[in-house]
N, C-alpha and C positions, 0 to 999 in steps of 0.2 A: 110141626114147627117149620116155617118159612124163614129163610133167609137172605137179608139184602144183597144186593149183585155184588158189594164190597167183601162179604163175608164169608169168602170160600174158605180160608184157614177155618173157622167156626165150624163151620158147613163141615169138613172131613175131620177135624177135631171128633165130633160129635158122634159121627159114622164107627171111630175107631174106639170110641166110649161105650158106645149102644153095643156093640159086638163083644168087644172083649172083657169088659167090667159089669155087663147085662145080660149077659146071655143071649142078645139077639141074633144066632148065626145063620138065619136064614134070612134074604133079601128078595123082593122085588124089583127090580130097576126100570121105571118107563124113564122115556123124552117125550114132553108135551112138543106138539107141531110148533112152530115160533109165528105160523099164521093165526093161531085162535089162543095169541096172546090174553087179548080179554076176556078168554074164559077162563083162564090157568085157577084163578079164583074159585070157581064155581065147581072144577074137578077137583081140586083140593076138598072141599068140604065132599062131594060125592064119595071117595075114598077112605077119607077120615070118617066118615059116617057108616059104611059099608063094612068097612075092621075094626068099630068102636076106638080106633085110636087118638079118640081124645081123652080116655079113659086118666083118672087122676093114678097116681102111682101107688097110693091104697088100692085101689079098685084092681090096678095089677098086680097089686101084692096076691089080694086076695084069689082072685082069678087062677094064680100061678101054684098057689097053694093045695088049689082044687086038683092039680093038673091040666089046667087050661094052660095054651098059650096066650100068649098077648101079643099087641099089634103096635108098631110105633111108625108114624109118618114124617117124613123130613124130606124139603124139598128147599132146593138152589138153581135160579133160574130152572131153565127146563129140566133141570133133573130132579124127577120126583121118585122117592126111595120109601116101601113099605120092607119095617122088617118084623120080624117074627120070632116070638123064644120055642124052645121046646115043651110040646105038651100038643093035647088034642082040640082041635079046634072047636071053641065054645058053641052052644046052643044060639041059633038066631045068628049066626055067619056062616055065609058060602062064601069059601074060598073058593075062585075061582081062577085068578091070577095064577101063574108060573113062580113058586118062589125056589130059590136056588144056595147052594150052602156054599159060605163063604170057606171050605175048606178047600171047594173044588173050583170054586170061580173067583174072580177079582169083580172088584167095584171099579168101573175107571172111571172119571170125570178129566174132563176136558176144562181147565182153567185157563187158556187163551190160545191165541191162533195156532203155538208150537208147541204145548205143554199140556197131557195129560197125565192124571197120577191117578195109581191103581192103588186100591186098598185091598191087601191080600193077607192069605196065614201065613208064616214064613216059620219053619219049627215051631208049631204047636201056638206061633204066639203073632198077634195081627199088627202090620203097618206100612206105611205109604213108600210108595216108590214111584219112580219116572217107567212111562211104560218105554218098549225095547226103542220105538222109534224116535221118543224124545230126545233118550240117553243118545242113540248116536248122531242125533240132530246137534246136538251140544257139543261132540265129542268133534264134528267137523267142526262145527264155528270155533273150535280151539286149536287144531289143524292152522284155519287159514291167518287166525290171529299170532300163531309161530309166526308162518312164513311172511307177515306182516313186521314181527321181531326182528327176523332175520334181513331183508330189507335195511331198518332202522336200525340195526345193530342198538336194541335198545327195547329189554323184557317188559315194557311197559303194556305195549297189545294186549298181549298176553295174559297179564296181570288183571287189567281192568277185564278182559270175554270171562276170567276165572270165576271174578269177586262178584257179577252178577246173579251166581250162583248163591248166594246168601240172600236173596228174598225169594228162596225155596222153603217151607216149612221143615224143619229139624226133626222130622220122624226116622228109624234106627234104618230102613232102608235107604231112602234118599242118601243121609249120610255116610253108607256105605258107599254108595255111588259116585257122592263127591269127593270121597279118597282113593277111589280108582281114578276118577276126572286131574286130581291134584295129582299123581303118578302119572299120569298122562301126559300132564304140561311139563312135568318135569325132565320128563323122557324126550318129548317135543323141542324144549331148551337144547336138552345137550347134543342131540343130535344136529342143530342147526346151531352149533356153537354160540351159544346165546347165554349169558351168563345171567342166572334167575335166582335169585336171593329168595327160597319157600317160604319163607316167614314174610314175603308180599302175599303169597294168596291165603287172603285169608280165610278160616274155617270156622264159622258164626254155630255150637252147637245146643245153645239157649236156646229155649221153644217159650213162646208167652202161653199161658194156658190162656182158655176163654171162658168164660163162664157159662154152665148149662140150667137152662128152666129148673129140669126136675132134677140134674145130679148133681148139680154145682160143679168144681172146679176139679181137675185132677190134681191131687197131690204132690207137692214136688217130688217127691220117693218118686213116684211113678215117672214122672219127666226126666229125671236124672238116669233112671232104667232102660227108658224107651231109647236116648240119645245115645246108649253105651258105648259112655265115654270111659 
């Protein structure tokens, strides 16, 4: 499955589907070159073809049944992602690829110039987070947005560097993170005597689900879990 450059929520939605409600815990991770953009096409089907992962969800039912593994492809821009269930690898595939277990490794993606998110196990159970250098790339633009407060005698900086924090997707890490970040600002406040009303920063813990080809949608049970609120 290929995904438009708009649909990186989809894109890691989907990743933390395939893994933790599929059993996929093994992953491949390439980046296609961004010079042999017109071919990304052509190594999509070479892949997909190589790990039968266009295989219908019958066909890996049954596969899975056997003891086979199966193979699932999923790619966003240059991130192309084979993953893999447990079991022995079928007749008529060489695997030849590196695949790697998501208990021991993180998925990262890079979603723009400042931001990547890791898809990791975290107790037993998988979800996104800001990698270490995002988190303190944020943690300074909150810093300079104080002493921007402090200045103005007026928490407003502050407020607005906070609230862009909510077109972050609402997986149970991230949202950890942004209530360290909101202890942060509030810490940042008092210290520069700045008087910050918390119920301005606000904390968005709704996740839209998206919808999948072959799994359809996650259940709200599941999204009310994940967010643990």
């Amino acid at each position: 499955m290929v995904y438009e450059d708009g649909a990186w929520q989809a894109f890691l939605e989907q990743i933390i589907r395939l893994v933790s409600r599929h059993g996929y815990q093994n992953f491949s991770l390439s980046m296609y070159p961004l010079t042999k953009f017109s071919k990304w096409g052509g190594i999509d089907k070479k892949l997909i073809a190589k790990y039968h992962a266009d295989s219908t969800t019958m066909q890996r039912y049954r596969a899975r049944k056997k003891g086979y593994c199966a193979y699932y492809f999923l790619r966003w821009k240059q991130y192309a992602i084979l993953f893999k269930s447990t079991g022995q690898v079928p007749p008529g595939i060489i695997q030849d690829d590196i695949f790697l277990s998501i208990s021991r490794h993180s998925i990262n993606i890079r979603i723009g110039e400042s931001v990547v998110i890791q898809i990791v196990q975290n107790d037993g159970r998988i979800t996104a987070k800001l990698d270490e250098k995002t988190y303190k790339g944020l943690k300074s633009k909150l810093f300079y947005a104080a002493n921007d407060a402090q200045k103005k005698r007026n928490a407003k900086p502050l407020e607005i560097e906070y609230n862009k924090l909510n077109g972050l997707p609402c997986w149970r890490g991230i949202l950890q993170q942004k209530r360290r970040l909101k202890r942060y600002c509030t810490k940042l406040a008092k210290e520069r005597r700045v008087t910050l009303n918390a119920s301005n920063l606000r904390f968005r813990i709704l996740r839209q689900p998206h919808k999948s080809k072959d799994f359809g949608t996650l259940p709200s049970s599941d999204i009310n879990t994940e967010v643990g609120v």
